[in-house]
N, C-alpha and C positions, 0 to 999 in steps of 0.2 A: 103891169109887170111884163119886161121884155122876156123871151124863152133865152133860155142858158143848156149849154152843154156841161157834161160830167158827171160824176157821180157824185148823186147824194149822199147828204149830211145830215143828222136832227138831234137836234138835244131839247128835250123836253125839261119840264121844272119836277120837282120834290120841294112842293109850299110846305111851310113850317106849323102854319097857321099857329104860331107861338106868339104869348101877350107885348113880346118885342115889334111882332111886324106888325100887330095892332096901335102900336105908338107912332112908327112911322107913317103908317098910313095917314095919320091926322094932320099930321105934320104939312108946313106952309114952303115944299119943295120950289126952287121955281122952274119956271115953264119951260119945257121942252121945243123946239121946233116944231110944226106940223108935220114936215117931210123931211128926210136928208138924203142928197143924189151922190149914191155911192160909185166911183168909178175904178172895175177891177182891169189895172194895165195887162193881165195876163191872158185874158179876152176880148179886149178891146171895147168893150159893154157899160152903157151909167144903167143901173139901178136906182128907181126909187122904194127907199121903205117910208111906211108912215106910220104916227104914234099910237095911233088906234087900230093897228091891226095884229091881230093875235098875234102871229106868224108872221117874220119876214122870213124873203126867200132872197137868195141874191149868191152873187159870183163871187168866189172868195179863192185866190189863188188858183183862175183856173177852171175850179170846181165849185158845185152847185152845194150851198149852203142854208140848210132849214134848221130857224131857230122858234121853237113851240114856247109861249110863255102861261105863264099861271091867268086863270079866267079871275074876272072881274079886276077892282081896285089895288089887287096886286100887283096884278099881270101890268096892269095899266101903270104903277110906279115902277117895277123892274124895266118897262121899255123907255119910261122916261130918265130915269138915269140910266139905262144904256146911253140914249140920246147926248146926255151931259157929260159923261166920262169918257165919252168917245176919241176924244183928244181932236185931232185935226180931219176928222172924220174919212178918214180909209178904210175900204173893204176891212185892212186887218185889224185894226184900231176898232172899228164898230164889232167885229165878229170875238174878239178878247174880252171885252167889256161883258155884252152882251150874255155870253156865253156861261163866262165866271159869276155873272149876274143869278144866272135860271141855278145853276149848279150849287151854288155854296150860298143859297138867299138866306138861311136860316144864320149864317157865321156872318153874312149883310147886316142881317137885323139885329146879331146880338152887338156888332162893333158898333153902329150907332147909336145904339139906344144907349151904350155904357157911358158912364159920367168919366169926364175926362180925365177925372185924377186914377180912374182901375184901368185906363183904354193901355196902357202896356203891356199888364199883366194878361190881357185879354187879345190883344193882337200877338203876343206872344204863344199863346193856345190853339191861336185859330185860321194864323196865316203862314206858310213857311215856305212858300215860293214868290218868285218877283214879278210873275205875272197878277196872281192876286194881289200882293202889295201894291202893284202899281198901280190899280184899277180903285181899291182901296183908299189911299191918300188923294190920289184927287176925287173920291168922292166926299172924303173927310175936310178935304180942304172948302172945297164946295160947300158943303155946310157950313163953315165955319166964315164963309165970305160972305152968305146969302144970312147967316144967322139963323140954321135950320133948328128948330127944338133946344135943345141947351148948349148948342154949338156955338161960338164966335171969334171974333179977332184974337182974344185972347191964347186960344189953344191952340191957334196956326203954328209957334214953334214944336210945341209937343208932337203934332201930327209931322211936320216933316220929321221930327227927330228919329221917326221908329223905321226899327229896322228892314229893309229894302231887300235884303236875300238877295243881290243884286252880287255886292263886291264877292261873296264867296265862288260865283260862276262864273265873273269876268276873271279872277285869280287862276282858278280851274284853265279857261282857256289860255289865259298867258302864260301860263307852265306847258303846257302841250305844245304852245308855240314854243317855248325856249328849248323844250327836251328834243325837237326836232321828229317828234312823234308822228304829226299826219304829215310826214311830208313822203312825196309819192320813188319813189327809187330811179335812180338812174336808168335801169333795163328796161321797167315799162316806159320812162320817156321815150328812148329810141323807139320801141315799138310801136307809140304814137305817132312820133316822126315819119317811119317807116313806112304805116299802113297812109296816112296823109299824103304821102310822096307818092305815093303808088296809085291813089285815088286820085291824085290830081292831074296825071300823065295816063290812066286808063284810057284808051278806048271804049269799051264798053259802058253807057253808061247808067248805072241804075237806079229808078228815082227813089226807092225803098230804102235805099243807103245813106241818099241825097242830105237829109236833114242832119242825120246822127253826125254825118263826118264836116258838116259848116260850122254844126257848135261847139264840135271838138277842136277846130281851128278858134275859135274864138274862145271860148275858156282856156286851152291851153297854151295859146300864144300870148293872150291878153291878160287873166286873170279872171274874168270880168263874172259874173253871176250868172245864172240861168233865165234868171227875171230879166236880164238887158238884153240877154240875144230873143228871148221870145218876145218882147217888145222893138224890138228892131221891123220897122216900116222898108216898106223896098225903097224910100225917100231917102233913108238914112242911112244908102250905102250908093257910091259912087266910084264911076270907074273911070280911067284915063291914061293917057298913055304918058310913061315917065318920058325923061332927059335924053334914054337909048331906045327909045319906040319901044319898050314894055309895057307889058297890059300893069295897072296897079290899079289900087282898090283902096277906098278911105272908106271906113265906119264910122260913124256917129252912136253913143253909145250915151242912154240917158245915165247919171249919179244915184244909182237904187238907194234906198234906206237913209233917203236926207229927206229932210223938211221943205215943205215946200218953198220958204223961201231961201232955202240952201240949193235948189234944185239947179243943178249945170250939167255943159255933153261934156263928153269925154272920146278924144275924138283918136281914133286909130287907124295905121294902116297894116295892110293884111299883108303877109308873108309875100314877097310875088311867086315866089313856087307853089302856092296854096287858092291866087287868085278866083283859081279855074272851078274851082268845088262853090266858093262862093258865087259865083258869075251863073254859073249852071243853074242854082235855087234859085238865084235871081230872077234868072231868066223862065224858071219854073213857076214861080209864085207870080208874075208878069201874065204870062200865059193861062192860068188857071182865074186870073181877074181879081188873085189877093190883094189888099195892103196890106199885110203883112206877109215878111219872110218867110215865117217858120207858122206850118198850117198845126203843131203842136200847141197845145195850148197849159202844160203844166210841167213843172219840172220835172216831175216822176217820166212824163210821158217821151222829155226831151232826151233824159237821161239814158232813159229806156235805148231809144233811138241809135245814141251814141256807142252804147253798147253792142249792137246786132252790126255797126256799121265797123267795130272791132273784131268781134267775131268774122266776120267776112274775108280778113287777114291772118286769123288764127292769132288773134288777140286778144287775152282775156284782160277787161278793164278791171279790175278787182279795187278801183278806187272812188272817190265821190270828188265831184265839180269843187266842193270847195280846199281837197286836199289838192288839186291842182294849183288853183288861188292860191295856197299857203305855199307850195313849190314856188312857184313865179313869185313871189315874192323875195320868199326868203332866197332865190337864186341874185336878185338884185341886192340883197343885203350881203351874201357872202361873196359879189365883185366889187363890195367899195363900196353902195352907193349912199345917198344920204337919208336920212329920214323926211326929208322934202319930197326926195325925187320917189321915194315907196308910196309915200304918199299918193302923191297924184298918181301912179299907176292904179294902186289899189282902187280909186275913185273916194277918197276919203279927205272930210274937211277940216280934220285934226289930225297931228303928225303922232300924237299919244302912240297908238296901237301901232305903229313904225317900230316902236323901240324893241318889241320881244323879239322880230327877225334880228335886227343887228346884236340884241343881247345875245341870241340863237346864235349867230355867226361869230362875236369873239369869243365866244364859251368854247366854239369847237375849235377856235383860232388857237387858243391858249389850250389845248390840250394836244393839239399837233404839236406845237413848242415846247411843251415839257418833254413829250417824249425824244425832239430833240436834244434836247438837255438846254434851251434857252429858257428863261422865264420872263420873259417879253420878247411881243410880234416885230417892233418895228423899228425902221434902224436911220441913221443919217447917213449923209454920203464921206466918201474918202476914195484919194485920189491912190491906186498903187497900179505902181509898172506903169505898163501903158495904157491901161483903162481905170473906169471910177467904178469901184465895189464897196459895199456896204459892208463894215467893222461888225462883230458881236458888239463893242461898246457902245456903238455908234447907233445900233439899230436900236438899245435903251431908249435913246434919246429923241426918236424922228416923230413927228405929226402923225395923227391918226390917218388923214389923207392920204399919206405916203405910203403906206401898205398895199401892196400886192400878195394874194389871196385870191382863190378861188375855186371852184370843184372843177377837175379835169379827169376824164375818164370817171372811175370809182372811188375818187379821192379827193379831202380834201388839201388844197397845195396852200401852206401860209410858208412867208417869212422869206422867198425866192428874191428879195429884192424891192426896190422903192422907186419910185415915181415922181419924176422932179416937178412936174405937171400937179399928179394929184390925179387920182380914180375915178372922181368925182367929175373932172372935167374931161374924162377919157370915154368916146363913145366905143370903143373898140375892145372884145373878150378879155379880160384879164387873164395873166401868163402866159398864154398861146400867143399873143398878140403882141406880149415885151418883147420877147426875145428877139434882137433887131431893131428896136426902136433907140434912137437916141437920146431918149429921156429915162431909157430905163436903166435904174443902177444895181447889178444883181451883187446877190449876197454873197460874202467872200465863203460861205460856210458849203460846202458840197451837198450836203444830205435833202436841202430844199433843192436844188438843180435835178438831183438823181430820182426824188419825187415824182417830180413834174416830169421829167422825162419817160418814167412808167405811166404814169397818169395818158401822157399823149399818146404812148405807143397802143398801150389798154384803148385809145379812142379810132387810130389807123385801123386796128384790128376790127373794132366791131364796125365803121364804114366798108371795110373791102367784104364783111361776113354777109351786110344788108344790098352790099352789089353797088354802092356810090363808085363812081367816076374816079378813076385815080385824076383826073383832067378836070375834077370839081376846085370852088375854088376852096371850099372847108377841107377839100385833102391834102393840097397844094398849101394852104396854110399851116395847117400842121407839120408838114415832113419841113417847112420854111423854120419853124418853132422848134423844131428836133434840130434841126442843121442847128441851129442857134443856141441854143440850151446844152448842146454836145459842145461848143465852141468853147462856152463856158468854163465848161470842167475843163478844157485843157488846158486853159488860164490859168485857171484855180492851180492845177497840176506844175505850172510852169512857176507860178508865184511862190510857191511851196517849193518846188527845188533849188530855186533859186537864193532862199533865207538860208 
């Protein structure tokens, strides 16, 4: 057994020793593996465990993981169906099984042993979360393939049919996501921004900070998990110089939480104002003789990290890595984009779980419009005067694509106008970014104009508050977006006195 770092774990058994798991035990189980080589990506470490040892020990997340089983004949069938249940055999996949195994052997023994016509009434009693069901049915199926004791072909429907505790917790989270609940606020964004920008133009520089502020570039630029940047090899980040002799920065970022044969990178590049933070670890972890980036080895400790490296800006983080993930997402869902393109940001090989940000973003779409007094976002074009603006009746009618929307400043701006193009095919910020484009046809109605034009000035205010460059090009776009959104209304104003 290799040494492992972190703090211990142990979960010992409470045997039943009840005439249930005297049946099982007779029973014609089949055969376990002798070994299985567990490989924890969050240490970089394979583990083997083997079927005849009391105790395994091994790396789980990071962290050091002791699981104690029951002596004798027991002990020896709870680690062979850990063995068997284990699913695709991963650190966490064995440690679930396992675990649920020593803990609940007595509710083991009684769901097996029952005859399959009472096994409802009885997994109804004895299971009510989806981790035990899940650990559960495939070991029910299991018997039921292998022919264990009075298990077989026949009762494979029955066993899938029971209930999984599954869909009330995936529901749970898709309501969180639609209510717009974890998502992180506008002001600590800047703040993030803020202390990043400032980190990454320091002189001073210091390596205790170093970590916290590379992963808060990459979770909040990217989305991405804490399991992908701790697994980030200095291989899998690359530097070069763009088009205008800038330093830039590519990531390679492995697919967390897919199968292995679902397993793909995800490949990103780094801010170029943020380069310099990442370049610096790099260059840290280089010197120090790592392969890996990040000398953290668990999310708590990463998080940790990111935190002290806020504090150091008088920033309190007061959020969690994956309400950031849910921000970055849902911000690509409220400029347009499609459930493809969330998709692949998020690193996800179903577009499913896309849908609650976009549900999330026309729910808030349609509540900005009521209080407009419209009761639909989107509009068609129409030629008046001398420019093209979008009708009220006209916006009934236009393509979901056509909509322009998006949060600027502290708000959200829907209904300012449509897109002959389409959102979808626009790499460029939505409403800050129309106003002046020739494709954009703004809305003949004032009140989304005069939005968006607080929205932007709410955003000039808080750059000039954090000390940005009037000579940046994010300020100089905006006051370009105000010149332009002001043009607007005086259109609007002219078209209107002129009926």
């Amino acid at each position: 057994m290799r040494a492992y770092k972190g703090k211990s774990a142990s979960t010992t058994v409470n045997c039943a020793g009840s005439s249930a798991e005297t049946f099982i035990l007779e029973w014609a189980w089949p055969l376990p593996p002798a070994i299985i080589s567990l490989y924890d990506k969050y240490t970089d470490v394979t583990y083997v465990v083997e079927a005849d040892e009391n105790e395994w020990k091994f790396s789980y997340k990071g962290g050091a993981e002791s699981i104690s089983f029951a002596s004798g004949s027991a002990g020896a069938l709870q680690r062979r169906l850990a063995m068997l249940t284990s699913g695709h055999q991963s650190p966490s996949s064995l440690h679930r099984a396992a675990r649920l195994l020593v803990r609940k052997w007595e509710s083991v023994c009684t769901l097996v042993t029952t005859p399959a016509e009472e096994l409802r009434n009885a997994w109804n009693e004895h299971v009510t979360d989806s981790s035990f069901s899940g650990v559960m049915k495939r070991l029910l199926k299991m018997a039921c393939d292998a022919e264990v004791g009075h298990w077989n072909g026949r009762a494979l429907s029955l066993v899938r049919s029971l209930n999984t505790h599954a869909n009330a917790g995936m529901a749970r989270r898709k309501n969180t996501l639609i209510s717009r609940e974890e998502l992180v606020n506008i002001s600590l964004q800047a703040d993030i921004v803020r202390s990043l920008d400032a980190e990454a133009w320091s002189a001073e520089v210091e390596n205790e900070y170093l970590e916290g502020a590379a992963a808060l570039v990459f979770i909040y630029q990217h989305g991405v998990r804490p399991v992908q940047v701790l697994c980030l090899d200095t291989e899998h980040v690359r530097f070069f110089k763009d088009a205008n002799d800038e330093s830039a920065c590519i990531v390679s970022f492995h697919a967390a939480k897919q199968r292995d044969e679902q397993q793909f990178e995800i490949v990103r590049q780094v801010k170029p104002e943020w380069v310099q933070i990442v370049k610096r670890l790099w260059e840290s972890a280089k010197a120090a003789g790592r392969k890996r980036l990040f000398e953290a080895t668990n999310s708590t400790a990463l998080w940790a990290e990111a935190k002290a490296f806020c504090r150091r800006y008088g920033v309190n983080l007061d959020c969690t890595a994956p309400q950031l993930r849910h921000t970055a997402a849902q911000s690509l869902a409220d400029a347009g984009h499609s459930r493809e393109s969330i998709c692949k940001f998020l690193g996800h090989v179903y577009t499913g779980t896309s849908g609650a940000y976009i549900h999330a973003s026309m729910q808030q779409a349609d509540l900005v419009n009521s209080a407009l007094g419209a009761s639909k976002l989107y509009a068609k074009l129409q030629s008046i005067a001398s420019g093209r603006f979008a009708s009220l009746e006209e916006i009934l009618n236009a393509q979901e694509d056509q909509q322009i929307g998006a949060v600027v400043g502290n708000s959200l701006i829907a209904g300012v106008g449509l897109c002959q193009t389409g959102q979808s095919h626009c790499a460029y910020n939505p409403v800050t970014s129309c106003y002046g484009c020739a494709k954009f046809m703004p809305s003949l109605q004032k009140e989304p104009h005069l939005q968006a034009v607080d929205g932007m000035r709410q955003q000039v205010r808080r750059f000039l508050d954090i000390g940005i460059s009037a000579e940046s090009p994010a300020y100089l776009q905006l006051t370009r977006a105000l010149s332009g959104a002001q043009q607007i209304l005086d259109n609007i104003d002219q078209i209107a006195g002129a009926k």
